[in-house]
VOPAGU-2260 file (C-alpha; in pm, 1 decimal, decimal comma):
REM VOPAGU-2260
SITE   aa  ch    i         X         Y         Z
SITE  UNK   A    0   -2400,9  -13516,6   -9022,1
SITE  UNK   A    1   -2364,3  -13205,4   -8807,6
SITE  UNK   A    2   -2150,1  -13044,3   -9005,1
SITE  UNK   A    3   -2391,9  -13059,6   -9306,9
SITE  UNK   A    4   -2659,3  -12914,3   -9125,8
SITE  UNK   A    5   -2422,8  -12606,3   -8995,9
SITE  UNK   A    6   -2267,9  -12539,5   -9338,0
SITE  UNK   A    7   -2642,6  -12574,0   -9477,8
SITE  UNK   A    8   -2748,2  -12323,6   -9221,1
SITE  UNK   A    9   -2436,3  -12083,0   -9250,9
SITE  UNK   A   10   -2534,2  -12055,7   -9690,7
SITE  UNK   A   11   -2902,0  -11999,1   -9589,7
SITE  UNK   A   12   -2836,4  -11717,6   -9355,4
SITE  UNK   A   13   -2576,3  -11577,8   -9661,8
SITE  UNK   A   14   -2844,8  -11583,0   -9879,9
SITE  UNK   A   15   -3118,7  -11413,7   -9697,4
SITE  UNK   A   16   -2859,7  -11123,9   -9598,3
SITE  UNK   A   17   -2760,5  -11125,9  -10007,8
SITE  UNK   A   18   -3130,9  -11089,8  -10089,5
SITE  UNK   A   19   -3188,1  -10859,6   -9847,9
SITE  UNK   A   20   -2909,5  -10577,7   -9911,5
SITE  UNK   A   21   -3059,0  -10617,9  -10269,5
SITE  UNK   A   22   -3464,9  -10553,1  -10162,1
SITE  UNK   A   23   -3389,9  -10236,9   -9840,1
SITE  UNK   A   24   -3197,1   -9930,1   -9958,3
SITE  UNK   A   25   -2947,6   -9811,8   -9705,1
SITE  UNK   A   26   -2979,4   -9505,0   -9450,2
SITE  UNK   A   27   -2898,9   -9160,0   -9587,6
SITE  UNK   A   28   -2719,7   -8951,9   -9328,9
SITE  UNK   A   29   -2888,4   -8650,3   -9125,3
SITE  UNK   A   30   -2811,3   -8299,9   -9308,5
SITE  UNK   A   31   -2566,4   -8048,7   -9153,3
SITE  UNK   A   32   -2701,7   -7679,0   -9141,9
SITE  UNK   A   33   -2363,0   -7451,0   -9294,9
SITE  UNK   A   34   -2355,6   -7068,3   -9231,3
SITE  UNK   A   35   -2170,7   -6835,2   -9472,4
SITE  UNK   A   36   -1961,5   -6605,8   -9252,2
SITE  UNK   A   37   -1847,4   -6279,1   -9455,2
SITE  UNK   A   38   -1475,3   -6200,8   -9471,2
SITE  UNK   A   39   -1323,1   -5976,3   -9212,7
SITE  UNK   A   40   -1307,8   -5630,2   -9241,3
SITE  UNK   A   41    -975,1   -5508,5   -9423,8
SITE  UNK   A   42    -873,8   -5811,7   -9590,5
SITE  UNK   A   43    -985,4   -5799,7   -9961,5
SITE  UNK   A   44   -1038,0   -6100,6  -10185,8
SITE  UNK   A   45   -1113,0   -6324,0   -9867,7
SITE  UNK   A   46   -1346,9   -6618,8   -9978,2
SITE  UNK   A   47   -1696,9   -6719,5   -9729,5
SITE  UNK   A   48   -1613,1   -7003,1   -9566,4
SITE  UNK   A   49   -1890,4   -7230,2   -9454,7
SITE  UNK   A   50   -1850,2   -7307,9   -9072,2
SITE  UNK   A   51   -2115,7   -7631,5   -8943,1
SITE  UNK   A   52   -2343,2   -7539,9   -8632,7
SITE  UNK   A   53   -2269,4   -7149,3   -8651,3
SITE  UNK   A   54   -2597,6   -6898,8   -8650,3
SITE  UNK   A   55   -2716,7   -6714,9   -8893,2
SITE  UNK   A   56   -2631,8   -6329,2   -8916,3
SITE  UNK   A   57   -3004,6   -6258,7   -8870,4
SITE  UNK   A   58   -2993,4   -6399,2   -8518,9
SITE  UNK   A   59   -2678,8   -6291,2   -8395,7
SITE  UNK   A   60   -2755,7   -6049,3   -8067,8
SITE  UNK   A   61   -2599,5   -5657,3   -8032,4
SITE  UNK   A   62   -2549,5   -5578,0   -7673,8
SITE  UNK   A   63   -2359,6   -5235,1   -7492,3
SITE  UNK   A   64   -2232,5   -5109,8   -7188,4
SITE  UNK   A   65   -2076,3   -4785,3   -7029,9
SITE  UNK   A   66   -1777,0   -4779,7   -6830,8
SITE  UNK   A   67   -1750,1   -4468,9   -6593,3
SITE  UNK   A   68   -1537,7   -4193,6   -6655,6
SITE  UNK   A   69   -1234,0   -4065,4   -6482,8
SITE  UNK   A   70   -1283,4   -3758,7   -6258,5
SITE  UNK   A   71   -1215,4   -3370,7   -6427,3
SITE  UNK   A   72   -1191,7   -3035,9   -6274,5
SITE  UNK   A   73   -1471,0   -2805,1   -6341,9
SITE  UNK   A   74   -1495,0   -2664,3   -6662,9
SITE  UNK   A   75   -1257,4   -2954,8   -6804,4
SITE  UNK   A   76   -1446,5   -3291,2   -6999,4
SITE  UNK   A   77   -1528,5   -3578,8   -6874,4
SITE  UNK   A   78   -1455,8   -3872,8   -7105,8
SITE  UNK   A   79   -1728,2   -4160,7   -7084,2
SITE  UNK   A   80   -1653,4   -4504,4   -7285,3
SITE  UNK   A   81   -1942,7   -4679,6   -7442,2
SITE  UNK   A   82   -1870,1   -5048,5   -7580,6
SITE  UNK   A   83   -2078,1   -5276,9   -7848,0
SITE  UNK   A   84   -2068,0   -5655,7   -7838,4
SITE  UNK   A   85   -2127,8   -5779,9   -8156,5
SITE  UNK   A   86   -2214,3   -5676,6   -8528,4
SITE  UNK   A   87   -2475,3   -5761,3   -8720,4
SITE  UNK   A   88   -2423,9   -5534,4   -8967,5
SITE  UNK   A   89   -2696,8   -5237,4   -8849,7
SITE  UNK   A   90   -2714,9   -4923,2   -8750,6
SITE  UNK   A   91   -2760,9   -4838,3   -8375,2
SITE  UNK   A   92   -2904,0   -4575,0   -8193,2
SITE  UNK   A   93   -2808,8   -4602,2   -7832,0
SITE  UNK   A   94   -2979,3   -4311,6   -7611,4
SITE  UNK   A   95   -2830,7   -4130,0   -7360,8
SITE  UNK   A   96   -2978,7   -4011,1   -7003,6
SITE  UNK   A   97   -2848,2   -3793,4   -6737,8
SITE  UNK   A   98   -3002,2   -3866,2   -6412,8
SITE  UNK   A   99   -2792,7   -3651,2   -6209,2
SITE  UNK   A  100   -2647,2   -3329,5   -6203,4
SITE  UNK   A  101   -2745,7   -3269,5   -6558,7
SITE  UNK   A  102   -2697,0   -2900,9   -6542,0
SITE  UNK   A  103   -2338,8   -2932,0   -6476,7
SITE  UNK   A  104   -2312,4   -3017,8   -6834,9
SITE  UNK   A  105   -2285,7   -2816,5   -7152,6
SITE  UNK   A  106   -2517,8   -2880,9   -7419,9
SITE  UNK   A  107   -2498,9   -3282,3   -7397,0
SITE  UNK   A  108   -2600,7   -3514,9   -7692,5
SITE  UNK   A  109   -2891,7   -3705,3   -7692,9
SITE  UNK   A  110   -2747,3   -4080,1   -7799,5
SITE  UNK   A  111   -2477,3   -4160,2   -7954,7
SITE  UNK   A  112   -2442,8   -4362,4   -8324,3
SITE  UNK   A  113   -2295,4   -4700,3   -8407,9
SITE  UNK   A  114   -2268,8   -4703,8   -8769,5
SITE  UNK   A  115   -2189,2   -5085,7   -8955,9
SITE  UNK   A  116   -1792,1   -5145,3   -8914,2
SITE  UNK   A  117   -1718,2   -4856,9   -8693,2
SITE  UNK   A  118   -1503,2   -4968,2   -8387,4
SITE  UNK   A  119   -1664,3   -5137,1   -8118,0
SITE  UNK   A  120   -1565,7   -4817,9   -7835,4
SITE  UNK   A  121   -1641,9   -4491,6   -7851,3
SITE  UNK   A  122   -1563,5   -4193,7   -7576,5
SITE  UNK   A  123   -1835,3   -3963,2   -7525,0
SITE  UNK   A  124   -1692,9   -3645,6   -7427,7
SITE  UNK   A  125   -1934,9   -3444,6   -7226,0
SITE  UNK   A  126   -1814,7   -3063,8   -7135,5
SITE  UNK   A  127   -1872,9   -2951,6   -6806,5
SITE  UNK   A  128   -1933,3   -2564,7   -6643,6
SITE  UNK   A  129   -1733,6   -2382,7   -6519,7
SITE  UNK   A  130   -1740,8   -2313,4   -6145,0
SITE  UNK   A  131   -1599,9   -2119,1   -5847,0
SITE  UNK   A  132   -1354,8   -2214,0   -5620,7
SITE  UNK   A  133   -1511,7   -2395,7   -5305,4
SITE  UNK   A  134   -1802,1   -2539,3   -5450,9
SITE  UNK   A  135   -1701,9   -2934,6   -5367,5
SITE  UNK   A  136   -1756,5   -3197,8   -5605,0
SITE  UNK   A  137   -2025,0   -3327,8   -5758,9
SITE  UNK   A  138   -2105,9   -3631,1   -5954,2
SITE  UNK   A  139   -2266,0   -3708,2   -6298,3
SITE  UNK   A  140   -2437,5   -4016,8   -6400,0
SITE  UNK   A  141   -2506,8   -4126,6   -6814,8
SITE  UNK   A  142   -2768,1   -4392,6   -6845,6
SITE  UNK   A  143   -2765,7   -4556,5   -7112,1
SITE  UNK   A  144   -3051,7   -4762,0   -7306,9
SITE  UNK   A  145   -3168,5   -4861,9   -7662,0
SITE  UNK   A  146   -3366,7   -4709,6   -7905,1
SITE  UNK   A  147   -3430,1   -5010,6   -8158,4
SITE  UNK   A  148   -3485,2   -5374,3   -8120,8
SITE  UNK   A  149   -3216,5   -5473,5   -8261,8
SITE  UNK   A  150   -2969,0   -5475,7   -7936,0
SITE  UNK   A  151   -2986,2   -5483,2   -7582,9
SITE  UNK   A  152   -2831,1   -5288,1   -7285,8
SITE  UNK   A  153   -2581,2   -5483,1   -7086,3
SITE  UNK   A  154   -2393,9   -5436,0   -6755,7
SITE  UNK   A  155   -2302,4   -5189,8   -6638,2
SITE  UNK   A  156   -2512,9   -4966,9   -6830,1
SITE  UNK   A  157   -2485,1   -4632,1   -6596,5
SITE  UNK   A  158   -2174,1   -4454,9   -6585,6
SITE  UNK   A  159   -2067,3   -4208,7   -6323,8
SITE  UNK   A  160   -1804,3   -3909,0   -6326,6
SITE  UNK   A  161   -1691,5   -3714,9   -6054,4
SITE  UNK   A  162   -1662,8   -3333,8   -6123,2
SITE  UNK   A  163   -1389,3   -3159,9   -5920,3
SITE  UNK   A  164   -1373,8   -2884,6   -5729,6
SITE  UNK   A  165   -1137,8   -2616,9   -5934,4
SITE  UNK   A  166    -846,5   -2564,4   -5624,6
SITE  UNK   A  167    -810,9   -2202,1   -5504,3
SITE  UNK   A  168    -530,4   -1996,7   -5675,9
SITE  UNK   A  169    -219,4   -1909,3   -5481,8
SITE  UNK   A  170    -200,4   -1570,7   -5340,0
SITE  UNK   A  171    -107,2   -1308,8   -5527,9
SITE  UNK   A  172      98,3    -981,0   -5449,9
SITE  UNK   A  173     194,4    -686,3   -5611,3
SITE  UNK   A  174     499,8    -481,7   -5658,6
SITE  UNK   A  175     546,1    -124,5   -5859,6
SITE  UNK   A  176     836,2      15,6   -5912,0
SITE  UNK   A  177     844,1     400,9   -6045,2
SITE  UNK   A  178    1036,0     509,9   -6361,9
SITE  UNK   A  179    1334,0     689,5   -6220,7
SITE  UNK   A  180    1421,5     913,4   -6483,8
SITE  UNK   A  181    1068,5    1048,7   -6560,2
SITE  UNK   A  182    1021,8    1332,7   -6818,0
SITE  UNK   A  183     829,7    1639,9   -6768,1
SITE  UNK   A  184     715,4    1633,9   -7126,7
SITE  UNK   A  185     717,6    1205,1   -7218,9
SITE  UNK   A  186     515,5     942,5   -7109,2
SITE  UNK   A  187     615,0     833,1   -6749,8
SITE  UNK   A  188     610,6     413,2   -6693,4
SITE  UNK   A  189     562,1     216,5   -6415,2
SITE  UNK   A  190     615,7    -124,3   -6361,4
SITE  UNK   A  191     362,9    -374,3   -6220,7
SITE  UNK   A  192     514,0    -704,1   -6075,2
SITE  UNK   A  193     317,1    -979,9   -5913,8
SITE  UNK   A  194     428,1   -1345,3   -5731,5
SITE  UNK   A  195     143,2   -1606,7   -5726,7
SITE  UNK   A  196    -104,1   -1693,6   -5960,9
SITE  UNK   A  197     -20,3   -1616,9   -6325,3
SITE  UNK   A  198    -393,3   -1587,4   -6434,3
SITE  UNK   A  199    -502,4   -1355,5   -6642,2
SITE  UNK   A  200    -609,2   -1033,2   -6423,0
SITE  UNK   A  201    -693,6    -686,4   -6443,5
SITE  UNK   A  202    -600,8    -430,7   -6180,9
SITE  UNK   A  203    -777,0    -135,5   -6155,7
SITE  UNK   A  204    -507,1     180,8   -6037,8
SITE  UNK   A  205    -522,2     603,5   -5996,9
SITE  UNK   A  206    -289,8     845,8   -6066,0
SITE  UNK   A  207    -224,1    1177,2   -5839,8
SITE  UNK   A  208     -46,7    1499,8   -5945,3
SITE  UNK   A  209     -37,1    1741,8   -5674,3
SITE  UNK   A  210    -285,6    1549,1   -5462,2
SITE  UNK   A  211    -554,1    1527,1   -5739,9
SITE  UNK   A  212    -675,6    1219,5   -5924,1
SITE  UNK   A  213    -592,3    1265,9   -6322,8
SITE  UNK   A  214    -840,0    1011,7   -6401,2
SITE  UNK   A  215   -1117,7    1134,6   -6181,1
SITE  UNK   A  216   -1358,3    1209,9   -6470,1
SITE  UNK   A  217   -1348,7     910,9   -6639,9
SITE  UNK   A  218   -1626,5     653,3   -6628,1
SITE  UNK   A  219   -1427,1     393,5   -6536,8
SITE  UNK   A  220   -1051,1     400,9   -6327,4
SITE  UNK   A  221    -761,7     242,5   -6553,8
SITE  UNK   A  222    -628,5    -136,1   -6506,4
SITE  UNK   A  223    -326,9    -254,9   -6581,9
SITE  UNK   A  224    -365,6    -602,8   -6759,7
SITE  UNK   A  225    -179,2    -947,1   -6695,9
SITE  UNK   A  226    -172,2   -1240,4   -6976,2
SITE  UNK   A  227    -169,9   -1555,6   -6900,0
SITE  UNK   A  228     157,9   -1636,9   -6754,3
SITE  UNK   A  229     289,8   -1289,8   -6762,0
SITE  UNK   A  230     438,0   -1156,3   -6403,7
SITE  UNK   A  231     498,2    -823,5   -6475,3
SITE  UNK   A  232     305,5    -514,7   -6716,1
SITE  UNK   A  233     368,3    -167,8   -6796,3
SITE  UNK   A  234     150,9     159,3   -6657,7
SITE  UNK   A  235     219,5     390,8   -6888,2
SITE  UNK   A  236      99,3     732,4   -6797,6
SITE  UNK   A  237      42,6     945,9   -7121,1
SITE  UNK   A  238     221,2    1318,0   -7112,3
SITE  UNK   A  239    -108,0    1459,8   -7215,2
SITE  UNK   A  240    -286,5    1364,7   -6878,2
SITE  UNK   A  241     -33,9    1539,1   -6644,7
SITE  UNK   A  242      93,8    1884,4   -6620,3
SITE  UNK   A  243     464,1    1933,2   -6696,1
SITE  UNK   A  244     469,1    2226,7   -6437,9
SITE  UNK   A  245     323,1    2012,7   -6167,8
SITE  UNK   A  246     449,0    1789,0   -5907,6
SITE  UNK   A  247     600,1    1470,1   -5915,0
SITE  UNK   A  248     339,9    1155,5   -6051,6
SITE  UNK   A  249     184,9     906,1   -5764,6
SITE  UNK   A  250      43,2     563,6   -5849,1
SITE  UNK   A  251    -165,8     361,9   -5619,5
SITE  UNK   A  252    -371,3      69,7   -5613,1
SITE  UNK   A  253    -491,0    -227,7   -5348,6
SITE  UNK   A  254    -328,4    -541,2   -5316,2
SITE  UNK   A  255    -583,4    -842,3   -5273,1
SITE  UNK   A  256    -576,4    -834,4   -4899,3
SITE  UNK   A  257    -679,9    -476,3   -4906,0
SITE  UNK   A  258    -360,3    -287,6   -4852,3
SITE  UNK   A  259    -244,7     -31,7   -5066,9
SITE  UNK   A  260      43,1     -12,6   -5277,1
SITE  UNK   A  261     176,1     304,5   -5399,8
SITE  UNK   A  262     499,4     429,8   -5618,1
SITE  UNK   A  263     596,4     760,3   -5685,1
SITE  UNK   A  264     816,2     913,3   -5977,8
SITE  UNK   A  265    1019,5    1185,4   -5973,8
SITE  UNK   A  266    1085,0    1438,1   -6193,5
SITE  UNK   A  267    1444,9    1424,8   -6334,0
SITE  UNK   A  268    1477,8    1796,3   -6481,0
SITE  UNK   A  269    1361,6    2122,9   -6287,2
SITE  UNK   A  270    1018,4    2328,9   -6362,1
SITE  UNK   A  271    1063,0    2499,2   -6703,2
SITE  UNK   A  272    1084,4    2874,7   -6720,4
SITE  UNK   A  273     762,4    2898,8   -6863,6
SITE  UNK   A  274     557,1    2735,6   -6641,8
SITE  UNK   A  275     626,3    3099,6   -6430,7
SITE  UNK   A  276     579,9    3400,0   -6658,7
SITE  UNK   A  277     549,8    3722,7   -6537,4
SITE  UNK   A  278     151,1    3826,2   -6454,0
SITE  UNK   A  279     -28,9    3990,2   -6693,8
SITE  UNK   A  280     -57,5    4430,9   -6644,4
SITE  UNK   A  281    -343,1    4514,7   -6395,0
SITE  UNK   A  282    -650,6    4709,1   -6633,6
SITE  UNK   A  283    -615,0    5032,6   -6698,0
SITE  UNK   A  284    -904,7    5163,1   -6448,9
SITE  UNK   A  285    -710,9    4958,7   -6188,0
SITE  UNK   A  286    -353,5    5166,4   -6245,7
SITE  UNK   A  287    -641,2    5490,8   -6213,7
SITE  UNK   A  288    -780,9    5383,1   -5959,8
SITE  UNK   A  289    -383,9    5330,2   -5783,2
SITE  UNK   A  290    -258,1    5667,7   -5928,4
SITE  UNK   A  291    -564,5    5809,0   -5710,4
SITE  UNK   A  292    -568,3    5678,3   -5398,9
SITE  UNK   A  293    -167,1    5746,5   -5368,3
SITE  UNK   A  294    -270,2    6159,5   -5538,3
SITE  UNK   A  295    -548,0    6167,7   -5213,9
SITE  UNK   A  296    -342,1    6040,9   -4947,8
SITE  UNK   A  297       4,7    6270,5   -5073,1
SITE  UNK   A  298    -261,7    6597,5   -5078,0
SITE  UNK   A  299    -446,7    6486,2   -4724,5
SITE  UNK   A  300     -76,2    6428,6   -4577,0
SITE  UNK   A  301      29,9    6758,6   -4696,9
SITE  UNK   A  302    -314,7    6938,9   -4552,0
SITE  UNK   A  303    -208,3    6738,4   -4222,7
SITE  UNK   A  304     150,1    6931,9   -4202,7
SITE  UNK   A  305      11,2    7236,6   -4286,7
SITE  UNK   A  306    -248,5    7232,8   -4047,7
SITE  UNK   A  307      37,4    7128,2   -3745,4
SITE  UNK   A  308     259,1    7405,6   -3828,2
SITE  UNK   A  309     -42,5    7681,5   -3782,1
SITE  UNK   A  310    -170,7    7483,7   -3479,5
SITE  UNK   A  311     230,9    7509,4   -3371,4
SITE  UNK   A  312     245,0    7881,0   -3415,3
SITE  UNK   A  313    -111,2    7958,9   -3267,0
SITE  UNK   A  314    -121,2    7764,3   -2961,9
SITE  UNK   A  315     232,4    7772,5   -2819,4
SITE  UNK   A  316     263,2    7551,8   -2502,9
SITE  UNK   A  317     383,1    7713,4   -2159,8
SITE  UNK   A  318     748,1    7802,0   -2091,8
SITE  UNK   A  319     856,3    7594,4   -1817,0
SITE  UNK   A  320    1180,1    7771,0   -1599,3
SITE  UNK   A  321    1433,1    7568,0   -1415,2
SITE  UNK   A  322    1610,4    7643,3   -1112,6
SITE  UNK   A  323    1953,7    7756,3   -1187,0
SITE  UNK   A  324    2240,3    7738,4    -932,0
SITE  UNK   A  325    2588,1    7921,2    -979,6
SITE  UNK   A  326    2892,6    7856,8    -802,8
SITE  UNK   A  327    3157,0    8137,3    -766,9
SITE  UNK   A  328    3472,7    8138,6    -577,3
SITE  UNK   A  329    3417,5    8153,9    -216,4
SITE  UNK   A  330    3038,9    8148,8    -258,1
SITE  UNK   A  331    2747,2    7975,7    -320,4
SITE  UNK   A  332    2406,0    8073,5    -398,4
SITE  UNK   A  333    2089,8    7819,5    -548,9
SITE  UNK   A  334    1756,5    8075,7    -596,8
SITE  UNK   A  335    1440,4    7923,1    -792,9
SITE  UNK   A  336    1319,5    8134,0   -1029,8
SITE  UNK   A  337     975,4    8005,3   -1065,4
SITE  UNK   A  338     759,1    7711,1    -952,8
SITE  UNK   A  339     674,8    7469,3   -1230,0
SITE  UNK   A  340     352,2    7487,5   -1457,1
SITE  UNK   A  341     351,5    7056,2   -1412,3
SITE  UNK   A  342     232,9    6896,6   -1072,9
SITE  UNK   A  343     559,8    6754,2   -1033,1
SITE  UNK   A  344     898,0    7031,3    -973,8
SITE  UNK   A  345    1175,3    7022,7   -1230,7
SITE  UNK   A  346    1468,3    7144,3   -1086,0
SITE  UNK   A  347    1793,7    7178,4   -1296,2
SITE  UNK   A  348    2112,4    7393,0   -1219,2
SITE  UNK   A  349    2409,5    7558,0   -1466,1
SITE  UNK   A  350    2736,6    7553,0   -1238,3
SITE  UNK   A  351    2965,0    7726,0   -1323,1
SITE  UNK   A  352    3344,7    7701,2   -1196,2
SITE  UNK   A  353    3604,5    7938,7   -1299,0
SITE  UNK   A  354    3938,9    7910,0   -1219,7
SITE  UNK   A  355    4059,2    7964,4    -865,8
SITE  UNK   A  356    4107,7    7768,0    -548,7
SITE  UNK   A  357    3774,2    7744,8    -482,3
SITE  UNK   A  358    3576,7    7386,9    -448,9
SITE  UNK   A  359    3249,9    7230,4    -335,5
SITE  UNK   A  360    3324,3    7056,4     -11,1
SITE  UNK   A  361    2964,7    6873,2      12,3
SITE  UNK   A  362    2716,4    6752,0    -253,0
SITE  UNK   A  363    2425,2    6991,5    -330,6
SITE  UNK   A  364    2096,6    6884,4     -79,4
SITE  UNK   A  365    1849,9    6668,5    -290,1
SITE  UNK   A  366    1529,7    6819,5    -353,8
SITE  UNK   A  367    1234,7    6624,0    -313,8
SITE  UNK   A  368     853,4    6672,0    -383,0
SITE  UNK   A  369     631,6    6789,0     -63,5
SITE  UNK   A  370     389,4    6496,9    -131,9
SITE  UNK   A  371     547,6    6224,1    -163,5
């Protein structure tokens, strides 16, 4: 008996289950949202494929960033790198501010473009000034920020480069060396030497002939010029702006710490014969003049004689009478004949010794002056 009624209720319970799958419909299942993703760039023919749960192109989010750049010398680039996150297939306009230092820059761009596809980093290059030697460094900053609503600015979105100092050149000296066989009549060289910095310079010089500066009338003095890498140059001084009769050829110029440098060339050949002709004949009224003056002084000469000898033979001077003493054997006699016109007695004696034995035993007295 009670396995009738369990069998009875086992087909009851079959056939209300049996009736009911045929009456209620079964559940449908919830639907699955599919996004078409288009094919990557560069590969042709490449088919959509649908990917479950992904979001739509429409709200996928653009965001970008800067990334500082690395430090440059004054006058060199500095080289910032700007990054997008993302596509969604639009244009972007990402502007660009310079906070700091902005007139160290040349001529920087307002934003920078992100056109569909493009890569997703791009440099901006920004060109700095030039500056002077001991200035320090200084430092730049980009900001950046967006001009649609289409993207957003992530971290970091300022960007800072450091702008160098340039370094002071190396000292630089000069050497000159003068042209050893110098012409008269060519072009004379020097040469212009310099250790240090190989920079392109100019350096002003003067040449002297004879102590006098050839280029003195000129608005400006010659320079000798240096290229780039170059340590030596020519000064050429031109025939035309020295005399060949002149003296030797003197360059001279300052070195940077304010002393001067100086080479000299010398002439290899002597003075040529015409840089001496003869002078020119003195004017006519100058050989008159000449023939004149020598006529006047041979005719006042002459008058001069003449007028001596008269003068001779009118006023005759006085006769003046010496004392004469002569000696004859075995006597001696000394009688003055007459006293002297002058204040002071001449006295002078003829002796006279003829042969004999005779002599002069003593010397002849000395005759002095009464006063003094």
């Amino acid at each position: 008996m009670p396995r009738t009624i369990g069998l009875v209720a086992i087909l009851v319970f079959a056939a209300v289950a049996a009736v009911a799958s045929a009456v209620i419909p079964p559940p449908r299942p919830a639907p699955i949202a599919t996004v078409v993703v288009p094919p990557p760039a560069g590969v042709p023919g490449a088919a959509a494929a649908a990917v479950p749960g992904a979001t739509p192109p429409a709200q996928r989010r653009v965001s970008f960033s800067i990334a500082d750049s690395a430090p440059a010398e004054e006058g060199k680039p500095l080289t910032f790198r700007i990054t997008r996150s993302g596509d969604d297939g639009r244009v972007h306009e990402v502007r660009l501010n310079y906070d700091k230092n902005p007139s160290l820059l040349v001529n920087p761009p307002p934003s920078i473009r992100f056109e569909p596809g493009e890569p997703a980093q791009k440099d901006l290059v920004l060109q700095t000034a030039p500056g002077l030697p001991g200035g320090g460094n200084n430092d730049v900053e980009v900001r950046i920020s967006s001009a649609d609503d289409g993207a957003f600015i992530g971290v970091p979105r300022v960007g800072t480069g450091t702008i160098t100092d340039v370094p002071l050149p190396p000292a630089v000296t000069y050497g000159l060396q003068a042209d050893p066989n110098a012409k008269r009549e060519q072009n004379v060289s020097f040469t212009l030497t310099r250790l240090g910095s190989l920079t392109p310079a100019d350096v002003p010089y003067r040449v002297e002939q004879d102590q006098r500066d050839l280029f003195a009338d000129a608005p400006s003095p010659p320079q000798a010029r240096f290229l780039e890498g170059e340590p030596s140059t020519q000064i050429i001084v031109p025939a035309a702006q020295f005399s060949p009769c002149g003296g030797s050829l003197t360059v001279r110029l300052s070195q940077p710490d304010g002393t001067e440098l100086s080479a000299t060339a010398e002439f290899s050949e002597p003075v040529p014969d015409w840089c001496n002709p003869p002078p020119p004949p003195p004017p006519w009224w100058i050989i008159l003049i000449d023939w004149m003056r020598v006529n006047i002084a041979l005719v006042l000469g002459g008058i001069a004689l003449i007028g001596g000898i008269i003068a001779h033979h009118i006023f005759k001077p006085p006769v003046e009478v010496e004392p004469s003493l002569e000696i004859k054997p075995g006597a001696a006699s000394f009688q003055p004949l007459e006293e002297p016109a002058s204040r002071w007695p001449k006295f002078g004696a003829d002796v006279t010794i003829e042969p004999g034995d005779s002599y002069v035993t003593q010397p002849l007295p000395a005759l002095e002056p009464d006063d003094g």
